[in-house]
N, C-alpha and C positions, 0 to 999 in steps of 0.2 A: 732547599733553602736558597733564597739570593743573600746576596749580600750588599748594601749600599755603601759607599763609601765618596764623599767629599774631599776635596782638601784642606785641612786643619789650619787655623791662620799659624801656628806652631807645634812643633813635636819636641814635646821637651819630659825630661821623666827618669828613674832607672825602673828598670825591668829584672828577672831572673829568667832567663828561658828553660823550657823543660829540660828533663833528664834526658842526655845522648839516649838517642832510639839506638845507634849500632852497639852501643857499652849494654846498655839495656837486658835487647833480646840476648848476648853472648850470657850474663852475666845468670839468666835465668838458666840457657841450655847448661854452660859449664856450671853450675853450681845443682844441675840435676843429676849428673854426672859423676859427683863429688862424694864423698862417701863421709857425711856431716851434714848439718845444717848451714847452708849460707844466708845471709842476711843483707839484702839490698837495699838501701835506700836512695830516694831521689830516682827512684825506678818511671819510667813514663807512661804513665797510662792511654797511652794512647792505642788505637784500634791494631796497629800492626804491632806490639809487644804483645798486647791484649791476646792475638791469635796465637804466639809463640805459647804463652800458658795455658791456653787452654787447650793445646797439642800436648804439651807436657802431661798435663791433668790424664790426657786420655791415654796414655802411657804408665801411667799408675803413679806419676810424683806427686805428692802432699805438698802442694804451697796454700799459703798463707796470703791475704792482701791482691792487690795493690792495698793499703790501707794508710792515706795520706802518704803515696809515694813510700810506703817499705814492703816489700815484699820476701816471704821467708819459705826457704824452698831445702826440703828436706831430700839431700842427694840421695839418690840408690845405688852410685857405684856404676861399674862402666857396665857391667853386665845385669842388670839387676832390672831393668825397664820392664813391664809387662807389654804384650800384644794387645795391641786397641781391640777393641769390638765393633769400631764402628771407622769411618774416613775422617781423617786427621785433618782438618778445615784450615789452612792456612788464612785464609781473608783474603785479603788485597798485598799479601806482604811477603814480596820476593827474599828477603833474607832469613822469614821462619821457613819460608818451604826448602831454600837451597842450604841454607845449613842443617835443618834436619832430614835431609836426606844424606848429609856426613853422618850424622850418628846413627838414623837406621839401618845404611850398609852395615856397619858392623853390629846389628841384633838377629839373632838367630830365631828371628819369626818374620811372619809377613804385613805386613802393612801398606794404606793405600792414600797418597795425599793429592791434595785438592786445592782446589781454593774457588773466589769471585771469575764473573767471566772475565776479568782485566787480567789475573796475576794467567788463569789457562793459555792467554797466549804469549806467554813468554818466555825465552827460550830456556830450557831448561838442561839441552843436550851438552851443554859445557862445563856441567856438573856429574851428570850421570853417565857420560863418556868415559872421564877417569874413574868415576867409582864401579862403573861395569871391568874396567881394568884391574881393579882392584883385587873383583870378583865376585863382586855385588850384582846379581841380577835384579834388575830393573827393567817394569813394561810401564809402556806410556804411549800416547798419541806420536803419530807421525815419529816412530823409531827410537820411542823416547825422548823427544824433543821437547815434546808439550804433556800437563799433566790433565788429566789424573795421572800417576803415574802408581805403579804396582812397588815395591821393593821385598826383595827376599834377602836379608842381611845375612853374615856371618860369616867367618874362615875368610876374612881379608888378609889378601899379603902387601906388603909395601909395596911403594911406588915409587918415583924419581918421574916427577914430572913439568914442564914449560909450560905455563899459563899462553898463550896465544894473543889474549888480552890481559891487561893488568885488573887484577876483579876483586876485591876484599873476599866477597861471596864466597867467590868459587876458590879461594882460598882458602877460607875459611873451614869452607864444608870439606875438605881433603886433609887439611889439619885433624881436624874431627873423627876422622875416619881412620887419620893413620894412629888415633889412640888405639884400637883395637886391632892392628899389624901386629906382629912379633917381632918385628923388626924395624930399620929406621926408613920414614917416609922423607922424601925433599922435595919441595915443591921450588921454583926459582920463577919470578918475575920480571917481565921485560920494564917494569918501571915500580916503585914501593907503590904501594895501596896504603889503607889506612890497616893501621897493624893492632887494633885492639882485643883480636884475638890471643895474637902470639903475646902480650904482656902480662894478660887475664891467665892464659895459661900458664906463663912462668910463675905469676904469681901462686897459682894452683901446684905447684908440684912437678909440671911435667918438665921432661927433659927436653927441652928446647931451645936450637940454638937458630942464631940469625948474621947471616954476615953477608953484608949488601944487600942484591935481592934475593940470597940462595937462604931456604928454612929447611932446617930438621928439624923431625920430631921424631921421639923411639917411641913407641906402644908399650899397651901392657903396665902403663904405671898407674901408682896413685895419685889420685885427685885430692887436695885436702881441702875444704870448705875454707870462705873466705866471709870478711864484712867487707864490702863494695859499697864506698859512695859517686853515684853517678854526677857526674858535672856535668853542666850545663850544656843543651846541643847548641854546639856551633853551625850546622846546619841550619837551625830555627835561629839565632842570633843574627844571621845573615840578612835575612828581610829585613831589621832593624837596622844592620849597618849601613845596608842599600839604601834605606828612607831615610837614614841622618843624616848620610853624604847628598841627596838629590834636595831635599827640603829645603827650603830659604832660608829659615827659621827653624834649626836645628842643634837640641842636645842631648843626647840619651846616653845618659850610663848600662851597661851591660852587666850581672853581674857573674861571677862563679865558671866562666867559660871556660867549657875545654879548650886546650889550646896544643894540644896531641899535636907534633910537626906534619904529621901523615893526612893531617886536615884542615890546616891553615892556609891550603891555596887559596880563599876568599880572602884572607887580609893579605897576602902576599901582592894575588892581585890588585885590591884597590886602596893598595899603599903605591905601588906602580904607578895607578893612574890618580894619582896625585890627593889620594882619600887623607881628610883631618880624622885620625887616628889616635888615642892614645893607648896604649897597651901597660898595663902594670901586671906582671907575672904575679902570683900568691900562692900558696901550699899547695903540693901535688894532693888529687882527690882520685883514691880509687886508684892507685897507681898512674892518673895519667894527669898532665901538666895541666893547670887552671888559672884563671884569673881574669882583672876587670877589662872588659873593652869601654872605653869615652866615643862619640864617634861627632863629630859635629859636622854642619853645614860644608861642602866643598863646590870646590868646581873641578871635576873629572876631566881627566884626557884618555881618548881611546886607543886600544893598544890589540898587541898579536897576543895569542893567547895560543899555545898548545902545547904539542909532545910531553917531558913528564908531572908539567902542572895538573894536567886534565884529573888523572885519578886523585886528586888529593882536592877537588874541585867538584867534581862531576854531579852533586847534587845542586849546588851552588847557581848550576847556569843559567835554569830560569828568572832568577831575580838578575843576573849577573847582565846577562841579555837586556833587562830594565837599567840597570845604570847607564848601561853602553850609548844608548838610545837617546842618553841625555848627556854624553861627556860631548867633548869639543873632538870633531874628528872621526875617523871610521877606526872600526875594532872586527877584527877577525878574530876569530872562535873555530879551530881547524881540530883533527883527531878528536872530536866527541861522538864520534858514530854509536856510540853506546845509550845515547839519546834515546834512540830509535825504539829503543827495544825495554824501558822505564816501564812507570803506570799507564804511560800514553806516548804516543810516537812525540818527544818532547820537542824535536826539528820544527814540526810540521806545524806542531800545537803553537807553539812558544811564539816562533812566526807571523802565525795566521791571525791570533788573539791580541798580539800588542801593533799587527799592522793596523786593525780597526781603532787603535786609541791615535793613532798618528804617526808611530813608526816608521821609520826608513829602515825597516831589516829584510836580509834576501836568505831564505834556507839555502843550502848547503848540503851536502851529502854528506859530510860528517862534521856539522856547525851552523854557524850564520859571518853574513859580513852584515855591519853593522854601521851607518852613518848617522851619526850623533849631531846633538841640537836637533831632536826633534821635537817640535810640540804637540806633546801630548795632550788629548781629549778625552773628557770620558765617552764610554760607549755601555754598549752593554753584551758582554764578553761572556764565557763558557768557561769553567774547569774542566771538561768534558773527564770529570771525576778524577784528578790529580790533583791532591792535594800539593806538589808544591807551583804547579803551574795557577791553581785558586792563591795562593798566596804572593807568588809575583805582581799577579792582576791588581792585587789588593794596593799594594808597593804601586805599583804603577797610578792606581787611582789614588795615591795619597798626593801626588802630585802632578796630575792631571786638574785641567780646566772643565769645571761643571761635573757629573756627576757618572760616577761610576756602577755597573751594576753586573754582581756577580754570580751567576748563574753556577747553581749545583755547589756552593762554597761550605757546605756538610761535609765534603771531603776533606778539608782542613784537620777536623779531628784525628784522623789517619797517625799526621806525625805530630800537630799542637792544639790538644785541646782548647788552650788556651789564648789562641791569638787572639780574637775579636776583644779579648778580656784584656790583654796587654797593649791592645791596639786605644781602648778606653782610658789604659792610664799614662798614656802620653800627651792626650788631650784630643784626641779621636773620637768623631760622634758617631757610632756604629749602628747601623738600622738595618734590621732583618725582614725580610718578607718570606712569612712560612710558603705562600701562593707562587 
């Protein structure tokens, strides 16, 4: 599908954006986990949660929905999963295949996971390196690097391990895993990640402690079922705060946003560069912080952007990349080599797609330099199937001159089904081309 997009003579509106994709999948794996009923609402139906349940399912857990955002997911306890019959399909979605590969180390059967040819090349050896430490045998392409990959779970001992890179992921998935140790796991980070593992599971029961970047976790406990309401992804919020602050004519209320410190490098950042911001904090949701973002019309300054902003950021950059491109000034973007290795080499992509609207950005080995006051053009541009680089493009054509066309923007669905729909109720004339 393409996508068309003009620029709106104004963008004005509120919006709700979806349920956190990262609150989401955790809240589905740990409440299968559980040994009770948990009850999720505000869940996201989007395509990569989508794969995490219906991995679940082939594992033998009874859930219920998505049914208007709630989905009911009857735990079977840490040991209690059955052996698929069949390969366990992750999609497109790096965070069900590496976090269920935490929980299938520790099952004492075999199983085989997979996915699209986007998520097979990526790397997977930064997870299944500790969990073969573990004692988890795992077979996969290239040494276990890349999947399919095989896993023969069970008789995990703890670990004490350095992340190498700062990764929610691969944190996550080692969490997961040290449920099933006899012992206590610790994992420590060169920088915090976003932590809604480690909350989800305090909330859950387990013994889990956290002091700076160092996590313990002991195994062997129980999990007690939860009600989770997922807030809003700030992820997906982010293209709207991008389009408020670049727009002429600009006012969008946000509503119900998570506002987790572990993920608010996007306002951090463009309150730095000078973003009209309002933030009103409101009731924790689901254990993690929420409330309304205002964001209206600004004029940005570009800025340095790295070391431990990057993980609490890192999905952010391709839109992030589109402000830069129109603040006053040059913005370097340094330590995000983790680009590379996304849905799509996000460097190269990110790059090469907003050079053709008029761009002044230069790739980088692990970022972009970025000279701003650029005049952007429409062109007609590629998601080359990455939904959030399809959704920058889109950002980018809302305030570009003449007309934008986006190629492959079906991949949107991935993390918001919804956009084109919220992009309509700002005052967005959206036109699709099935052709």
């Amino acid at each position: 599908m393409n996508l068309i997009i003009q620029s709106p003579r104004a963008l004005t509106g509120v919006i709700t954006p979806p349920g956190d994709k990262s609150i989401s999948h955790r809240a589905a794996l740990i409440g299968a986990l559980a040994d009770g009923t948990t009850t999720i609402n505000g869940f996201l139906a989007g395509a990569d949660c989508l794969s995490t349940l219906a991995c679940l399912r082939a594992l033998g857990v009874d859930i219920t929905g998505p049914d208007a955002g709630r989905v009911t997911v009857r735990g079977r306890g840490l040991n209690s999963l059955c052996e698929p019959e069949t390969v366990l399909d992750a999609g497109n979605s790096g965070t069900t295949m590496r976090l269920l590969l935490g929980v299938l180390a520790g099952q004492p059967f075999y199983s085989v996971l997979s996915g699209d040819a986007s998520l097979r090349r990526r790397p997977m050896g930064r997870v299944t390196g500790p969990l073969q430490a573990m004692g988890a045998k795992i077979w996969g392409r290239c040494d276990g690097e890349l999947a399919p990959l095989s896993v023969r779970g069970g008789n995990l001992r703890p670990l004490e391990y350095t992340l190498p890179v700062a990764s929610a992921q691969v944190k996550s998935a080692l969490l997961l895993a040290g449920l099933f140790t006899p012992g206590e796991t610790v994992i420590t980070e060169p920088y915090p990640s976003r932590d809604h593992s480690e909350r989800m599971l305090r909330a859950a029961g387990a013994d889990l402690q956290v002091k700076g970047t160092r996590i313990r976790i002991r195994g062997r406990q129980l999990l007690n079922p939860l009600t989770i309401n997922v807030p809003g992804d700030i992820s997906a919020a982010a293209f709207f705060l991008v389009a408020g602050c670049l727009h002429p004519r600009a006012d969008i209320t946000l509503e119900g946003v998570n506002l987790n410190p572990t993920r608010t490098g996007i306002i951090d950042t463009l309150l730095a560069m000078e973003a009209q911001l309002e933030i009103t904090p409101g009731e924790e949701t689901g254990g993690e912080p929420a409330g309304r973002i205002r964001v209206s019309s600004s004029s940005l300054r570009g800025l340095e952007i790295g070391g431990s902003l990057i993980p609490r950021l890192i999905d952010e950059i391709p839109v992030l990349a589109v402000a830069a491109a129109l603040a006053e000034g040059e913005t370097s973007i340094r330590d995000a080599a983790e680009l590379k290795v996304k849905e799509s080499d996000r460097i190269t992509l990110v790059a090469g797609e907003l050079a053709r609207m008029g761009a002044d950005i230069t790739p980088r080995s692990d970022g972009f330099l970025i000279t701003g006051r650029s005049h952007l053009r429409g062109a007609v541009v590629d998601s080359h199937g990455d939904h959030r680089l399809a959704m920058a493009l889109a950002v980018a054509g809302l305030v570009a001159t003449g007309t934008t066309v986006i190629r492959g923007a079906e991949c949107m669905a991935v993390s918001y089904p919804g956009f084109t729909a919220d992009l309509a109720r700002l005052g967005v004339i959206v036109q699709k081309d099935e052709g």
